[in-house]
C-alpha positions as CSV (number, residue, x, y, z in Angstrom):
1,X,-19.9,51.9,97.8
2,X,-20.2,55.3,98.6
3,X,-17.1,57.2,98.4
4,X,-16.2,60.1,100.8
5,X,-15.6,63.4,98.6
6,X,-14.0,67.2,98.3
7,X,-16.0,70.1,97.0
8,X,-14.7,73.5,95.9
9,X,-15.1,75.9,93.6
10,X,-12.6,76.7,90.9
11,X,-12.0,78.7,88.0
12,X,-11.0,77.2,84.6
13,X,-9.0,79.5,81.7
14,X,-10.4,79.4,78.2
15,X,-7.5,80.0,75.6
16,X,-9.9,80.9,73.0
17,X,-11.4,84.0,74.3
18,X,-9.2,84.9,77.5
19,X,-12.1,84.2,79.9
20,X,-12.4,82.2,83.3
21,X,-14.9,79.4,83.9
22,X,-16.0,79.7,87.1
23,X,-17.0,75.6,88.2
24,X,-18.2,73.2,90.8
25,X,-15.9,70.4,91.5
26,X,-16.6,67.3,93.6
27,X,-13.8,64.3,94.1
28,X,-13.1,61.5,96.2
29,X,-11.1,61.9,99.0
30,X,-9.1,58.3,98.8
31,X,-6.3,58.4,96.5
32,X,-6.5,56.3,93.2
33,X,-7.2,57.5,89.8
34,X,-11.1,57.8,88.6
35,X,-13.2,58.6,86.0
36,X,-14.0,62.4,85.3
37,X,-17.6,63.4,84.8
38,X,-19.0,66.7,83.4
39,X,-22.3,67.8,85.0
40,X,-24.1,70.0,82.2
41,X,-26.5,72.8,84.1
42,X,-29.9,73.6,83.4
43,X,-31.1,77.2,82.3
44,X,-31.1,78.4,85.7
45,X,-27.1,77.6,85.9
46,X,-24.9,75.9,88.1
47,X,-27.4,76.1,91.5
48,X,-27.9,73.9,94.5
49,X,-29.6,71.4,92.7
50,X,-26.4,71.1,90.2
51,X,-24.1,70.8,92.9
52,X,-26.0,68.3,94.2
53,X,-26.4,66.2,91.3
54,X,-22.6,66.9,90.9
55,X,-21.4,65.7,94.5
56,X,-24.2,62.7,93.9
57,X,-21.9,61.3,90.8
58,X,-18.6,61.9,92.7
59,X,-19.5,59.6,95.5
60,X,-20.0,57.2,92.9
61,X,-16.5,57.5,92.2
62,X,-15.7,59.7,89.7
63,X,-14.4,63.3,89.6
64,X,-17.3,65.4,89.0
65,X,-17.2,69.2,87.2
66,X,-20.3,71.5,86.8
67,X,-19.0,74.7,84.6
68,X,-20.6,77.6,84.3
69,X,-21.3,78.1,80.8
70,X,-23.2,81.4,81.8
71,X,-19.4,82.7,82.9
72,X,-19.3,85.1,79.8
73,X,-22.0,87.0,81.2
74,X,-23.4,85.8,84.6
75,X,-20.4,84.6,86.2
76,X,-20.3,82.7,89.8
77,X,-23.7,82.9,89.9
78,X,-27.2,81.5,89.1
79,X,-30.4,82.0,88.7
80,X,-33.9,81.1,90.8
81,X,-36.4,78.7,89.7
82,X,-39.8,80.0,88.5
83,X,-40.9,82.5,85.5
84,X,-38.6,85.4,86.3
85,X,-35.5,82.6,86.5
86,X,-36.5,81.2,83.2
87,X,-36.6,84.5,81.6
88,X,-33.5,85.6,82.5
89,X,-32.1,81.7,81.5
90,X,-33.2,82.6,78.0
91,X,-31.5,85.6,77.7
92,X,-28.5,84.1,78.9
93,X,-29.2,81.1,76.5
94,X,-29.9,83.5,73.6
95,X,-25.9,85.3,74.0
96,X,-24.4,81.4,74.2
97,X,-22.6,80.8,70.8
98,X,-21.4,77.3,69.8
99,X,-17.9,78.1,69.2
100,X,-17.7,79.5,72.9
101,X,-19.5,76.7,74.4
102,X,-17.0,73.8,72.9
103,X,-14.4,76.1,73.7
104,X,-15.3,76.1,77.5
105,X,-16.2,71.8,77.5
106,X,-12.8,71.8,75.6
107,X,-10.7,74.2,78.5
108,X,-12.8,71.4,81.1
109,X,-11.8,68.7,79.1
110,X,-7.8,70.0,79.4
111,X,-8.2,70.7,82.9
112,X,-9.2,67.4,83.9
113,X,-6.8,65.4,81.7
114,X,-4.2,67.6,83.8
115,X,-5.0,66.1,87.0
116,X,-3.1,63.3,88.6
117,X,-6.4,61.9,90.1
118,X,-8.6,61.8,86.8
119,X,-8.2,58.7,85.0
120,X,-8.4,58.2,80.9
121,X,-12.1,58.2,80.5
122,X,-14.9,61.2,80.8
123,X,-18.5,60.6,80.8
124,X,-20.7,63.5,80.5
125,X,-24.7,64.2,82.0
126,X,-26.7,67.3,81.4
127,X,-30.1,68.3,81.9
128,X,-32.6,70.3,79.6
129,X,-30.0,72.7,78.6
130,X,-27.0,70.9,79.7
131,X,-28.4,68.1,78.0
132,X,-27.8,69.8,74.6
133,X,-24.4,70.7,75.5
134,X,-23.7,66.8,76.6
135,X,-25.2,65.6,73.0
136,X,-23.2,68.3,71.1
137,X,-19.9,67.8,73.3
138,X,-20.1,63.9,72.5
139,X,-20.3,64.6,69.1
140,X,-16.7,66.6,69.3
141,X,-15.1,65.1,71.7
142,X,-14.3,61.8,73.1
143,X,-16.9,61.8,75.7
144,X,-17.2,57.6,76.5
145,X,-20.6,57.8,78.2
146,X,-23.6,60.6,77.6
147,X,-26.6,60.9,79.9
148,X,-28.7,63.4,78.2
149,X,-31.9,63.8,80.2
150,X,-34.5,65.8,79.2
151,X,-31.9,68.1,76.6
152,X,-33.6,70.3,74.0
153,X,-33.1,72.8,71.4
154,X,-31.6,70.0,69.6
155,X,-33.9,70.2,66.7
156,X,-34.4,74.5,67.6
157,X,-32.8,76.3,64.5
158,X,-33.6,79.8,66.6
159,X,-30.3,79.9,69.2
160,X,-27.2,80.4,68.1
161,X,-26.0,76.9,69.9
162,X,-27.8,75.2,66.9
163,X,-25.9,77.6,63.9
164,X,-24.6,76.3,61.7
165,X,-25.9,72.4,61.6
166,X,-28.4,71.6,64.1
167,X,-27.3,69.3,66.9
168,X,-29.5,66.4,66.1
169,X,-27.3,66.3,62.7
170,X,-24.1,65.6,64.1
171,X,-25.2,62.2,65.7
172,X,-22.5,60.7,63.5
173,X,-19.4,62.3,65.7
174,X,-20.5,60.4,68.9
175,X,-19.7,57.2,66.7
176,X,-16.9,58.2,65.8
177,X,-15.5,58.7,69.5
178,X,-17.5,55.1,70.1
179,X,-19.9,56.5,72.8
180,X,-22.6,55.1,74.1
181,X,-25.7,57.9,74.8
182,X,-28.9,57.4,76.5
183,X,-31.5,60.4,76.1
184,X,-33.9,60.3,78.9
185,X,-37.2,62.2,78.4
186,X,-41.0,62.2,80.0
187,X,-43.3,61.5,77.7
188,X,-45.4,64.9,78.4
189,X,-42.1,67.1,77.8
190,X,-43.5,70.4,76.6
191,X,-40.3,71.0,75.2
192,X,-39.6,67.8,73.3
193,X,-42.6,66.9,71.3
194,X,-42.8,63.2,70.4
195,X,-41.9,63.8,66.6
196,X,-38.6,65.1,67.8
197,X,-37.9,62.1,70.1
198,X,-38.7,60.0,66.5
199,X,-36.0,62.1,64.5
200,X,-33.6,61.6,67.4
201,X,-34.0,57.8,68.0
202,X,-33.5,58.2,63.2
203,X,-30.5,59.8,63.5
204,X,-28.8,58.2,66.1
205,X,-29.4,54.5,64.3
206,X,-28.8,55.6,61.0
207,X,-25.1,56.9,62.5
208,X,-24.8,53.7,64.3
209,X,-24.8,55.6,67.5
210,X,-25.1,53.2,71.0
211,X,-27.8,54.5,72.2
212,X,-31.3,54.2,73.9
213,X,-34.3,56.8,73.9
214,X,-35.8,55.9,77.1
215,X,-39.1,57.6,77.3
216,X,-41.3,57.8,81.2
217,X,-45.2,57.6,80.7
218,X,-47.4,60.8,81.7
219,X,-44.1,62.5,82.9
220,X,-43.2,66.3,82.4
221,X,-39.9,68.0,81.7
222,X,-37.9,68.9,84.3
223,X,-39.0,65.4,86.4
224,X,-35.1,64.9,87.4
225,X,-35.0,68.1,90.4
226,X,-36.6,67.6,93.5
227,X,-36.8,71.5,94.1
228,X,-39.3,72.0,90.8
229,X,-42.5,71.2,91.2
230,X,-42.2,69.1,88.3
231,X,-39.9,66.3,90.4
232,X,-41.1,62.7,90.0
233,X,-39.5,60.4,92.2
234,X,-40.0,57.0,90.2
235,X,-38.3,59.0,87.1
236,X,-35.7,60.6,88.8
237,X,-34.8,57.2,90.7
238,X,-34.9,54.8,87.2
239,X,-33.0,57.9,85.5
240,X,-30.6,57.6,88.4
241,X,-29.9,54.1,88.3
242,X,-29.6,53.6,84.2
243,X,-27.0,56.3,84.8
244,X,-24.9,54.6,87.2
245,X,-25.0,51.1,84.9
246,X,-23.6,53.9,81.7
247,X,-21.3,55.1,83.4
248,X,-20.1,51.6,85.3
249,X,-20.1,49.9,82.0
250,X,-18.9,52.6,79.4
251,X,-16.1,54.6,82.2
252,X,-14.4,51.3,83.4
């Protein structure tokens, strides 16, 4: 069933620090209560392709949020694909601390929680960047369902999102919360070499973590977006559908 949905932009207050987060938002149209989903951005930030991901889960039935965690210093805007978009992305990744980013998934969290058509449970996905943030934000929160495809910097000690414990470490909070994670990842990732995918699939089992590593043969990073030249359909579309059975199992 596809579900007719509202889009609109909104902005979010963060308590911490007095900002705004400036956000995508894509929800059914029929009354009833649903599910809320967080859509974590890659480096180039909340762009066409992350709205379209984000209106893609809400027409699955869930209320869908993309925030822009760039909002401290590129806000309501993002960045192009290609070499001078990926610079810029790391720069922007480079100012990101951890404190401010669960600050801004915690403001999301209280938004949603606020609205009368969000039901109890909140799954998040996130790609490459927005991937980490889905693993860390699972690990702190009660985030039911994680799709983390293609996230890295989890093992990265060099950004400040990794200070003071790096991600990968804190596999034991997502079973506390009980959530069930599957990492998604081609097996040619330049970012995510296969030793880290080893360490990952360790520390998740030795936490007792749900989870599944779910590795595509001869595929690159970045296989999920059809406007990179990376895009692999058969990924994208078995990525797709192991996402809709998480989320229809673990958001019930």
């Amino acid at each position: 069933m596809s579900h007719e949905i509202a889009q609109q932009a909104l902005a979010i207050a963060v308590a911490e620090d007095q900002s705004e987060i400036d956000c995508w938002i894509a929800r059914p149209t029929a009354p009833g209560r649903y599910p809320a989903v967080i859509v974590g951005m890659e480096l180039f930030g909340v762009n066409e392709h992350i709205r379209d991901v984000t209106a893609r889960v809400a027409r699955l039935g869930y209320v869908a949020i993309a925030p822009n965690f760039y909002h401290r210093t590129l806000p309501n805007d993002s960045l192009p694909f290609g070499d001078e978009g990926r610079d810029r992305g790391f720069k922007q990744l480079h100012a990101m601390t951890r404190p401010n980013v669960l600050a801004d998934v915690r403001a999301v969290l209280g938004y949603l929680h606020t609205q009368p058509d969000v039901s109890e449970k909140t799954g998040f996905i996130g790609f490459s960047m927005g991937g980490y943030i889905a693993f860390l934000a699972a690990t702190q929160f009660d985030i039911a369902a994680c799709a983390c495809v293609y996230g890295g910097w989890l093992h990265n000690p060099d950004i400040a999102l990794n200070q003071p414990d790096l991600a990968v470490t804190l596999a034991p909070g997502i079973a506390r919360h009980n959530g069930k994670i599957i990492y998604f990842v081609g097996e040619l990732d330049h970012a995510i070499p296969p030793e880290h995918r080893t360490e990952l699939a360790r520390q998740l089992a030795a936490a007792n973590v749900r989870h599944e590593v779910v590795v595509y043969p001869g595929k690159p990073h970045g296989y999920f977006c059809e406007l990179r030249d990376t895009f692999d359909e058969e990924a994208r579309d078995n990525t797709w559908l192991r996402v809709q059975q998480l989320f229809a199992e673990e958001l019930a």
